[in-house]
C-alpha positions in Angstrom: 87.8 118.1 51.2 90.7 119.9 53.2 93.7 117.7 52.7 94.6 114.6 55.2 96.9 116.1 58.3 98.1 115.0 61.7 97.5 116.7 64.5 99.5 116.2 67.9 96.6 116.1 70.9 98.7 118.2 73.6 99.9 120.7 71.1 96.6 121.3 69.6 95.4 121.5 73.7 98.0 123.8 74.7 97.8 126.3 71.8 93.9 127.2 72.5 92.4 129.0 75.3 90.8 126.9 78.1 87.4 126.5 77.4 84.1 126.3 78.9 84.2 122.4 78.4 87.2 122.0 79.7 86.0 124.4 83.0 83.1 121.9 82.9 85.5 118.7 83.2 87.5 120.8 85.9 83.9 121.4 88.2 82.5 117.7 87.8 85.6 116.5 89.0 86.2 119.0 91.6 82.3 117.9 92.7 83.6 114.1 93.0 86.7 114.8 95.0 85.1 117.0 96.9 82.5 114.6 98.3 85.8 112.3 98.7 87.0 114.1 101.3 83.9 114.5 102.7 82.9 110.8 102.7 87.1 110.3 103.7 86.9 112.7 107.0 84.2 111.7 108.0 85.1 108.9 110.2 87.1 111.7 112.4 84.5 114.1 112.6 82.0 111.4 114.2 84.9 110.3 116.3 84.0 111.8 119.6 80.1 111.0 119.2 80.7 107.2 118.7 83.6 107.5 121.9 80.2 108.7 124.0 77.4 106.5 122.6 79.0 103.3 122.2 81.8 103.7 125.2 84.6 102.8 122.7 88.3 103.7 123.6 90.7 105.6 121.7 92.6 102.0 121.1 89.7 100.9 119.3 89.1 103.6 117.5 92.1 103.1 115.3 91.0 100.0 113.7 87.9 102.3 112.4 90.0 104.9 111.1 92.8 102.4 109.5 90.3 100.5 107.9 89.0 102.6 105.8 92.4 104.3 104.4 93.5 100.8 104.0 90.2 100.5 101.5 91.7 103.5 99.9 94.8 102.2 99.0 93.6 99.0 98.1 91.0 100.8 96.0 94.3 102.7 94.8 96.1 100.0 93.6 93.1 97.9 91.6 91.0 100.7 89.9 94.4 102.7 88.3 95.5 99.8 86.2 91.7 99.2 85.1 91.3 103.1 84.2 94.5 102.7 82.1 92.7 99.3 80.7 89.1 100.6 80.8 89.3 104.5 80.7 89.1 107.4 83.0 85.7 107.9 82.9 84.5 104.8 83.0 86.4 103.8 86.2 85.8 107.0 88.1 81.4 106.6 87.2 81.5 103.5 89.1 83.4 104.1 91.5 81.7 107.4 92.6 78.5 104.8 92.9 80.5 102.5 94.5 81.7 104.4 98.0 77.9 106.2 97.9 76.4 103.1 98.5 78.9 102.2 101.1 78.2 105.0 102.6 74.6 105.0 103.1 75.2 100.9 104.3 77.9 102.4 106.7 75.0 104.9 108.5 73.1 101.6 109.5 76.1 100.3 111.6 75.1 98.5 114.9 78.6 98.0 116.2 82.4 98.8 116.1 82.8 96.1 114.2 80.5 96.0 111.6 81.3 100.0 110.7 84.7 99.3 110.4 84.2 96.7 107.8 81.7 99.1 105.8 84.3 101.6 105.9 86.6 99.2 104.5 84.2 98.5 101.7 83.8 102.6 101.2 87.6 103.1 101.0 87.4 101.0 98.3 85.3 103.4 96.1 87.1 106.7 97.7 90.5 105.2 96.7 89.3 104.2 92.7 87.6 107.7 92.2 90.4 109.9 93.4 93.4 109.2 90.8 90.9 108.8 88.1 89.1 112.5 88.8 93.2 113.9 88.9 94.0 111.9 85.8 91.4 112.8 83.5 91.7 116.8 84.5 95.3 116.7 84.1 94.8 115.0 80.3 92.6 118.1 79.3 94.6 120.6 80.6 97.2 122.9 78.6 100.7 122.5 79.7 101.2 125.9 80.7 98.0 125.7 83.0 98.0 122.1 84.1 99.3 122.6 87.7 97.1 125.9 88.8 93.7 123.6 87.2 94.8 120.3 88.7 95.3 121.7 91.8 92.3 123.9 91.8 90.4 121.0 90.8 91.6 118.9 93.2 91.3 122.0 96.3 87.6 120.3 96.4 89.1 117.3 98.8 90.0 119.8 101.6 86.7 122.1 100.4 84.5 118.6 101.3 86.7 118.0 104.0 86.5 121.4 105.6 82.5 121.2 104.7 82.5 118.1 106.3 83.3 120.1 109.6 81.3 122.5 109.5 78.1 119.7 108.7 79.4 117.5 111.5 79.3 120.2 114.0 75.7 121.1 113.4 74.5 117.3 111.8 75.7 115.3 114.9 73.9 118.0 117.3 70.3 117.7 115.3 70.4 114.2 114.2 73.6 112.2 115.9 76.5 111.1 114.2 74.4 108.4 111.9 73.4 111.9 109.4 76.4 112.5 108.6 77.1 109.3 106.7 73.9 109.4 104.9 74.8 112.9 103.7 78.0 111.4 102.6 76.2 108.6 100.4 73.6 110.5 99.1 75.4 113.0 98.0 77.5 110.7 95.0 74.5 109.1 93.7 72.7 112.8 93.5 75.5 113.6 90.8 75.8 110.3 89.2 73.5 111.5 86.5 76.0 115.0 85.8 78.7 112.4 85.7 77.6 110.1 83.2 75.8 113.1 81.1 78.7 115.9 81.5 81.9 114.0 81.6 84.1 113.0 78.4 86.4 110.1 78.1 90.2 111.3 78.1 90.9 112.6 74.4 94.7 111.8 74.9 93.0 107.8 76.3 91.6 107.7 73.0 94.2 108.1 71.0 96.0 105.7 73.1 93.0 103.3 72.2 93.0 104.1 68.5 89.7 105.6 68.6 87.9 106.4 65.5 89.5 109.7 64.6 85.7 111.2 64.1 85.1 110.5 68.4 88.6 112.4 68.7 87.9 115.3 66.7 84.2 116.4 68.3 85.9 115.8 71.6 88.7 118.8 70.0 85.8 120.7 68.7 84.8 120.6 72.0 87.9 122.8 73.3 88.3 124.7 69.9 84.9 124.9 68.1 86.2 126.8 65.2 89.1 124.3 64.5 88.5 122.6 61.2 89.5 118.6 61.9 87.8 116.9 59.3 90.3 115.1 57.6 92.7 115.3 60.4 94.4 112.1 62.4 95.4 112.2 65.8 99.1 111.4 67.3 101.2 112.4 70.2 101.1 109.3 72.3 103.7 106.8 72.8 102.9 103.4 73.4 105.3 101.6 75.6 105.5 98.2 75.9 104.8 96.3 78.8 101.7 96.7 81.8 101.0 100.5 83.0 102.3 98.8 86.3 105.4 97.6 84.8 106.3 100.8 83.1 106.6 102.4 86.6 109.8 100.8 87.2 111.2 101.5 84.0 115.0 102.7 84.4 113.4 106.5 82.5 110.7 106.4 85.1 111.9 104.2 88.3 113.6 106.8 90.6 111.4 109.4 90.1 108.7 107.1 91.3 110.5 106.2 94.0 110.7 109.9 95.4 106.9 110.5 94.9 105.8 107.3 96.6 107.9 108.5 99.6 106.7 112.3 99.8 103.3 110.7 99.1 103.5 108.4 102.4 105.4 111.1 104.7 102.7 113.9 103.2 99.4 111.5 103.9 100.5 109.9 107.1 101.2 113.7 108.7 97.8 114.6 106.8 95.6 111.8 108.6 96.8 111.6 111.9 95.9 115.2 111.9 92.8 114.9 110.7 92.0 112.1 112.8 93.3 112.6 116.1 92.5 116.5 115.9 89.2 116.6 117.0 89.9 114.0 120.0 93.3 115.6 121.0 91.7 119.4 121.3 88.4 118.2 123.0 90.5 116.5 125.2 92.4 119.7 125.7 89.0 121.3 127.2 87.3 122.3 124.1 83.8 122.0 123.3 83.1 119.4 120.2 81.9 122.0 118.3 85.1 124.5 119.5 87.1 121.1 118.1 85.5 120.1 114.7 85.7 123.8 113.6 89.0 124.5 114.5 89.6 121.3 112.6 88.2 122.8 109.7 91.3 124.9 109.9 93.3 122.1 108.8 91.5 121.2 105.4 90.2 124.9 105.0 94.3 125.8 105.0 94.4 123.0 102.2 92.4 124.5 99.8 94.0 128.0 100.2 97.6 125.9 100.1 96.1 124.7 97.1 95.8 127.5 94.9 98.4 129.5 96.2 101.1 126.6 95.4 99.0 125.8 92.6 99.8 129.5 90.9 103.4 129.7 92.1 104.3 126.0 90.6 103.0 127.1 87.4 105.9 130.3 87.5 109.0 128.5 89.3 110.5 125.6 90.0 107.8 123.4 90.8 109.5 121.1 93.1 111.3 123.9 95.1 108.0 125.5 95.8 107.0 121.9 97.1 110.4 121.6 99.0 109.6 124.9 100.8 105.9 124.4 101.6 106.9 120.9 103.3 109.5 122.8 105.3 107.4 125.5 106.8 104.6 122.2 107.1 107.1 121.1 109.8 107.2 124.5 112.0 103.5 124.8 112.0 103.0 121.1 112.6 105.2 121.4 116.1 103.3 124.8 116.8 100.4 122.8 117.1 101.4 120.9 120.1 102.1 124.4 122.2 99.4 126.2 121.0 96.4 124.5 122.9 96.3 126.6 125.4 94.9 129.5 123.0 92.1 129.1 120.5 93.5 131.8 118.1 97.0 130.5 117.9 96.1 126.9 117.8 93.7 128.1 114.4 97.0 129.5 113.2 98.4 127.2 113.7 96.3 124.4 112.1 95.4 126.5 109.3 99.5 126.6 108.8 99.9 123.1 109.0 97.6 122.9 106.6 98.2 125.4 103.9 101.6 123.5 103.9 100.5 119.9 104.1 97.6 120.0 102.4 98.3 122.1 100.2 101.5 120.5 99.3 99.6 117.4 98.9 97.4 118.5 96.4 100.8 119.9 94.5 102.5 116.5 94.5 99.3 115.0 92.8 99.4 117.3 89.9 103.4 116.9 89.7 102.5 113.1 89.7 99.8 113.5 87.0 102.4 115.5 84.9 105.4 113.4 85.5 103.8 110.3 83.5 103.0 109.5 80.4 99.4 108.6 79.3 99.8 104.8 78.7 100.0 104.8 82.4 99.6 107.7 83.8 96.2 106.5 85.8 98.7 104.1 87.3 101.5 106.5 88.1 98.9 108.3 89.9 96.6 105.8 91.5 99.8 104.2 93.0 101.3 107.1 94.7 98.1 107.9 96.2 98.2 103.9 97.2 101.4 104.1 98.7 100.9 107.1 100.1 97.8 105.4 101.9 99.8 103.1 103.2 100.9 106.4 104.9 97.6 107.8 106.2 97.0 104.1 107.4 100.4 104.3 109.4 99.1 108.3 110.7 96.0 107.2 112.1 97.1 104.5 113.4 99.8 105.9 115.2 97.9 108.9 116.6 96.4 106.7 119.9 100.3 104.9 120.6 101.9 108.4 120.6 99.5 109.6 122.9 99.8 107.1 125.1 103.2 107.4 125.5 103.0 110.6 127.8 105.5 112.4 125.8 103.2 115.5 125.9 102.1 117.2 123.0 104.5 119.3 122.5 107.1 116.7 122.2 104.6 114.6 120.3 103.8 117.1 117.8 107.3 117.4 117.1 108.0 114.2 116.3 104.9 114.4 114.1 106.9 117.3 112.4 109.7 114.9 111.4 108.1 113.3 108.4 107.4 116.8 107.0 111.1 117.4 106.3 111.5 113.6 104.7 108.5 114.9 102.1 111.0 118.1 101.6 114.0 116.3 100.8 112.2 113.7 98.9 110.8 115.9 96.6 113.6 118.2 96.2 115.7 115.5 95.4 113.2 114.2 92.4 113.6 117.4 91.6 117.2 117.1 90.7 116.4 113.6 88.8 115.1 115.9 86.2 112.5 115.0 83.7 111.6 111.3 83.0 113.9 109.4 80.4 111.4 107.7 78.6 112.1 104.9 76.1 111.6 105.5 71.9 108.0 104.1 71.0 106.1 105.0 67.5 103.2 106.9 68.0 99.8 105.3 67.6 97.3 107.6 65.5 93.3 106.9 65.8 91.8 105.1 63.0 89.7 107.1 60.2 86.1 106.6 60.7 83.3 107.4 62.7 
């Protein structure tokens, strides 16, 4: 027997070659964000069919879309300290059943009311199955690839979103607006069974859970078939003291989190109040609903092209100058929007800009938040940003009808939708210059022997 030696997990990760089990983790969690932002967009999509089938104002319309990003980032907030409790896996299973059955309740809806409470409930699921999907990618990820795969995992939000378009143009035509909330439940039960079959439990959350060192070492093989762990034990991860939740304020951690949680609000509140007021404001503007839900599409289609541009150039440079930048330029396209209605072309251009730079940039502060923290809480680091952050999208959409009705005009509206873009750009730039996290001294816990 090969003598006893200890291997450290993200070492051992980042010195093989990614893997097709790794790719595998990547897509199943790509597919599970990706019917996210489906199930998440939704609710703007369907916007103009419910205004002309159940006579509802814009005014009450905002309750609708707040309620469910307010189920998000409760949903945030509960199901990160559980995965850090629980593990990633577990969490992100049930939560993925969770919003599908939501969901398909929500498609049932006989008034304003009662679908607004159902999307509550389906925030709920969206909000827990995010962070985990980003947090158990990130753990399987080499170091010198982590950004470019987290980011292209997590491109599949603006992929379902844009999808989400392009299904709502035709769905709500063919079948009315009820369709496309079924397709949005059915959809997360359909790959339940890949979930629970395909997906691993995070190797570096073992560890953290002294796991039998035999369940640590197939998950390796896994990665690096060839690798010969028989007699190995596992270390690498710190265990702090004190709750994931308290270790965010930690004096190592504390003002880093501080400038996340702010890009994270700025970045989602510009992000929903786009994607919810969108399709209203440019049908309002004389476009057709179809002519509005696909140039829509240009904002999450932008995203996902955001995404894995920033994705590659953040794994080559400064990550949180590339960020910076991107938020910058966000702002420019973001007031382009409100003097481009007059032309189909530029307003594309100008959505699609928007949201290559939003969008985009919001995927890129996810995967700097899923790098910034350490695995004892890094599910938490995570979930809350994206929590606070929906505190954000809750403030955008609900914002969307009270600047319209201020008569401001949409250029001047859409510039002071701009403003929060350049907040996100200092923020992050500024966390930037905090440097790396300043974490406290803790021994390593290794994985017992045994099987």
């Amino acid at each position: 027997m090969p003598p006893s030696r200890t291997i450290d997990i993200q070492d051992f990760i980042d010195q093989h070659k990614v893997s097709g089990f790794q790719v595998r983790i990547v897509m199943l969690c790509f597919l599970v964000v990706a019917i996210d932002g489906f199930d998440t967009a939704a609710i703007g999509y369907i916007a103009p069919a419910l205004r002309s089938q159940w006579q509802v104002s814009q005014a009450q319309l905002a309750p609708l879309f707040g309620a469910g990003l307010f189920g998000l980032m409760i949903g945030a907030f509960l199901f990160g300290p559980l995965a850090d409790r629980l593990g990633r896996k577990t969490v992100l299973v049930v939560t993925t059943a969770f919003f599908g059955l939501a969901s398909l309740a929500s498609a049932w809806s006989t008034s304003i009311e009662m679908l607004t409470a159902l999307r509550f409930v389906t925030g709920l699921g969206l909000g827990g199955a995010m962070p985990n999907a980003i947090t158990l990618t990130s753990e399987y990820c080499p170091e010198h690839r982590r950004s470019f795969l987290a980011m292209a995992m997590f491109c599949g939000f603006t992929v379902g979103s844009a999808l989400g378009g392009f299904a709502a143009a035709h769905l709500i035509a063919d079948f009315g607006w009820t369709s496309v909330l079924v397709l949005g439940g059915v959809l997360p039960l359909a790959i339940l069974p890949l979930l629970v079959i395909g997906l691993p439990e995070s190797v570096r959350f073992l560890v953290l859970k002294q796991a039998p060192s035999a369940r640590v070492a197939r998950l390796l093989n896994r990665i690096a078939p060839k690798a010969d762990l028989s007699a190995a034990t596992f270390t690498g991860i710190a265990k702090p003291k004190g709750s994931p939740i308290g270790q965010l304020f930690q004096p190592g951690l504390v003002a880093g989190t501080l400038c996340l949680w702010l890009t994270f609000f700025m970045s989602l509140l510009i992000f929903y109040l786009l994607s919810s007021w969108l399709p209203t404001i440019i049908s309002s503007a004389g476009l057709s609903l179809k002519e509005a839900s696909l140039v829509t599409v240009m904002l999450a289609t932008g995203g996902t092209v955001g995404g894995l541009v920033l994705g590659a150039l953040m794994d080559r440079a400064n990550p949180h100058a590339v960020l910076g930048l991107s938020y910058l330029c966000a702002a420019g396209f973001v007031a382009l929007i409100g003097s481009a209605t007059g032309s189909v072309v530029l307003l594309a251009v100008a959505v699609f800009g928007a949201g290559f730079c939003v969008a985009g940039s919001q995927i890129g502060i996810n995967a700097l938040s899923a790098s910034y923290y350490p695995t004892a809480n890094r599910a938490t680091g995570v979930a809350w940003a994206n929590a606070v952050g929906r505190i954000g999208s809750v403030v955008g959409s609900m914002v969307g009808a009270s600047l319209l009705g201020l008569g401001l005009g949409l250029p001047a509206t859409f510039g002071l939708v701009a403003v929060p873009a350049l907040v996100a750009a200092i923020s992050i730039v500024l966390k930037g210059r905090l440097g790396a996290p300043v974490l406290p001294v803790a021994a390593p816990a290794p994985a017992v022997q045994g099987s």
